[in-house]
N, C-alpha and C positions, 0 to 999 in steps of 0.2 A: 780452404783453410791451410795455413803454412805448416810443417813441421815443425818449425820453430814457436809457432803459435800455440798448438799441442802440447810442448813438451815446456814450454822455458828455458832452452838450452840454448836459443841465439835470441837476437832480435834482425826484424828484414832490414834493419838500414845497417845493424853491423856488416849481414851480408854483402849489401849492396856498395856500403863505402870500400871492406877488404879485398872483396872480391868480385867487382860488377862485370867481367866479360864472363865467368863462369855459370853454368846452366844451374838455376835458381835447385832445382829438384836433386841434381847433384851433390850439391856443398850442404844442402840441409841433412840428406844423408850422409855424407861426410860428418860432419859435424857432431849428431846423433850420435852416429857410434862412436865417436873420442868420445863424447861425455859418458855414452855409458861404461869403457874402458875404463874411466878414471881419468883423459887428459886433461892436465887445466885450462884454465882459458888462456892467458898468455901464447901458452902455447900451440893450441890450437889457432891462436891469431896468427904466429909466426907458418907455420903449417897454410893456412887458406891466401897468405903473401906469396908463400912459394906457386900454389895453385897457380892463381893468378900471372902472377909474372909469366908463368911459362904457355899457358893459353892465349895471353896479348899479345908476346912476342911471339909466338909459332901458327900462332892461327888454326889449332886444333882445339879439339874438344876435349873437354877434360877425361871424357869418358876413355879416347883416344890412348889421349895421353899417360894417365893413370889407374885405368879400369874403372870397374866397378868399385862404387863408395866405398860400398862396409868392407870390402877386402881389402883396399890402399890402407883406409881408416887405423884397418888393423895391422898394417906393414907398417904402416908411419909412426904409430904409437909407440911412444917410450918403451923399452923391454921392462921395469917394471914400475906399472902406474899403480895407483894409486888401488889399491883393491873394493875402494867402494866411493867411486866420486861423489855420493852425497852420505856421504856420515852424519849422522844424526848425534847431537852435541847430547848427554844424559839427561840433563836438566831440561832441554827444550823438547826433548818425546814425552819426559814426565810430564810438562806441564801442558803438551796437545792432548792427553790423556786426560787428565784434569779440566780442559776446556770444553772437549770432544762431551761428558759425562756431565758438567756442569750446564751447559747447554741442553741438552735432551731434559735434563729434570727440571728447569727452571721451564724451558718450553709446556712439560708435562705439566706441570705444576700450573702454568696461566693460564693454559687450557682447560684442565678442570675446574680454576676459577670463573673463567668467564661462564664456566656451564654451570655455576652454581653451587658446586658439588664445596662440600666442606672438608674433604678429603681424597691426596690421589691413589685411587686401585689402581695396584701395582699387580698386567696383569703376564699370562704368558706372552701377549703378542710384547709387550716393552722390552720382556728382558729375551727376545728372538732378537727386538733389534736391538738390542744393545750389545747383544753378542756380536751381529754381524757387524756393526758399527764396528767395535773393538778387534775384530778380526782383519775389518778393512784397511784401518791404521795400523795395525802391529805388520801389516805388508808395507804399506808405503813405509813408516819407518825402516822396516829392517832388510828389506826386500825389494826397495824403491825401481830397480833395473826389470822386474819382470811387469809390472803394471807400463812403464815408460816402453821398453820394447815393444810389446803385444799394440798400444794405441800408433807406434808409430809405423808399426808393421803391417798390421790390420786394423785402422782407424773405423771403417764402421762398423766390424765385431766388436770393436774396442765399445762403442757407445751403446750398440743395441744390449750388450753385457752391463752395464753400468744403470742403462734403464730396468732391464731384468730386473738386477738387485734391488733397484729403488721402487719398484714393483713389487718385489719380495717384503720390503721390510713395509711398507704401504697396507700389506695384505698380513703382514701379520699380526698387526695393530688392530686391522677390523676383523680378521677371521678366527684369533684367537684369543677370546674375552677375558677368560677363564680366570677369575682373581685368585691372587696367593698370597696379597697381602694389602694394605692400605697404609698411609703416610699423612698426616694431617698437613694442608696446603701450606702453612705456615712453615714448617719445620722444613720439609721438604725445598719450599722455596728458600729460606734459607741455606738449606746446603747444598744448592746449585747457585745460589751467588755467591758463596764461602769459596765452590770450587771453581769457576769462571775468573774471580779476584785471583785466585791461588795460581791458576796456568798465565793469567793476563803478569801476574808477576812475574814469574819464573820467567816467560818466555820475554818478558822486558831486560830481564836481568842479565839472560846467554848472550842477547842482542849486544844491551851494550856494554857485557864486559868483552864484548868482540869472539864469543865464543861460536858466532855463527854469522857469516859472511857469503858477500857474494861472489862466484868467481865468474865475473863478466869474463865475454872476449874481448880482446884488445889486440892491437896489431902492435910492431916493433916498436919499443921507446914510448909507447904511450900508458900514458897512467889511467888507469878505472876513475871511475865518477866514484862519489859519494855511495855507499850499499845503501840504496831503499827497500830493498823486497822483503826482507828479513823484519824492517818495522813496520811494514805494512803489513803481513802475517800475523804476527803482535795483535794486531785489531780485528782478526778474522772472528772468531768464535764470540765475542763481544756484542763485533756487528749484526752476524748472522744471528745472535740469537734476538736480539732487539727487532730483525725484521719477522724472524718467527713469531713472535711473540706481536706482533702488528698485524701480519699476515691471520692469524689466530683470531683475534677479536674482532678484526672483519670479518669473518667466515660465521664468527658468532651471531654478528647482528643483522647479517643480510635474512635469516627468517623472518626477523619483525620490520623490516621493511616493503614487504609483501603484504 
């Protein structure tokens, strides 16, 4: 798997069209580290033409030529970039927050339907994960450069960490029961599609009064495509919870299949 595939920071044909004599593992770290600098795309397109040009014509390696990635990366960077290349727009962390929590209770909430139950115990293992859940995202929004470094630095700590957690929070659904409170399925359900509606909003609205955008790479003189990834995000927590909530009711009926 690519770094680029990892992170979302390039795509391999952008590589491949600005820069194809350069060594694929090179320019992905290159590239890496502009974005987490803060370079923009643009400019990093302008940046990976220079590469280029001079590896075709010289017949050296980039490595040669310009060292090691992440130390050129950080020679070639603007003196002052941008301090946080993904800034997160207020309205659209609000309404991942809103999505993130709207999702978990609406899940909860179909689950104890399908088991029958006429109300969801609310217990210690849910609000374990809700915490971590909410811990998880307040790093990607605000802190976005230390999950993105760590996976592209150490890619299989990166994962065996991430399974961990999803182990953690696994375990602490079944390991600690312990009720502290109940929610009638109704109500409940309720205000996990109140708040799924409420982030599905929000985040329709940063979208498109353009308050969150993509910064592709692009090489000299050429203009970006249309931003899709931004309304496609939009649909994340919608989708995901409708296959939770699928995923769910098949888990229910495979006992009386037996």
């Amino acid at each position: 798997m690519n770094l680029s595939d990892r992170t979302g920071f390039g795509s391999v044909d952008t590589y491949t069209r600005l820069a194809p004599s350069v060594d694929r593992d090179w320019i992905e770290q290159f590239v890496l580290e502009q974005r987490l600098l803060g370079v923009p795309g643009p400019r990093i397109g302008d940046s990976l033409v220079v590469v280029e040009s001079h590896v075709s014509e010289s017949g050296e390696s980039a490595l040669t030529a310009f060292g090691e990635p992440r130390a050129y990366a950080a020679e070639d960077a603007p003196e002052q970039p941008r301090q946080s290349p993904h800034r997160i727009d207020p309205g659209w962390g609000i309404a991942l927050v809103l999505g993130l929590f709207g999702m978990l209770l609406t899940t909860f909430s179909a689950q104890a339907a399908f088991a029958g139950e006429s109300a969801l115990a609310v217990t210690v293992g849910h609000l374990v994960l809700l915490a971590i859940a909410a811990a998880s995202l307040a790093l990607l929004l605000f802190a976005s450069h230390v999950p993105l470094r760590m996976i592209a630095q150490h890619p299989v700590r990166s994962w065996v960490g991430w399974i961990v957690l999803l182990v953690v929070m696994v375990g602490a659904l079944l390991l600690l029961p312990q009720q502290v409170g109940e929610v009638s399925i109704g109500v409940a359900s309720a205000i996990g599609v109140a708040l799924l509606a409420a982030g599905f909003l929000l985040q329709l609205r940063a979208f498109l009064g353009g308050r969150v955008q993509d910064d592709p790479i692009v090489g000299p003189g050429e203009q970006p495509e249309s931003p899709r990834a931004g309304l496609v995000t939009v649909f994340v927590f919608p989708v995901a919870t409708a296959l939770m909530i699928g995923f769910s009711w098949v888990l229910q009926q495979i006992p009386g299949m037996f």
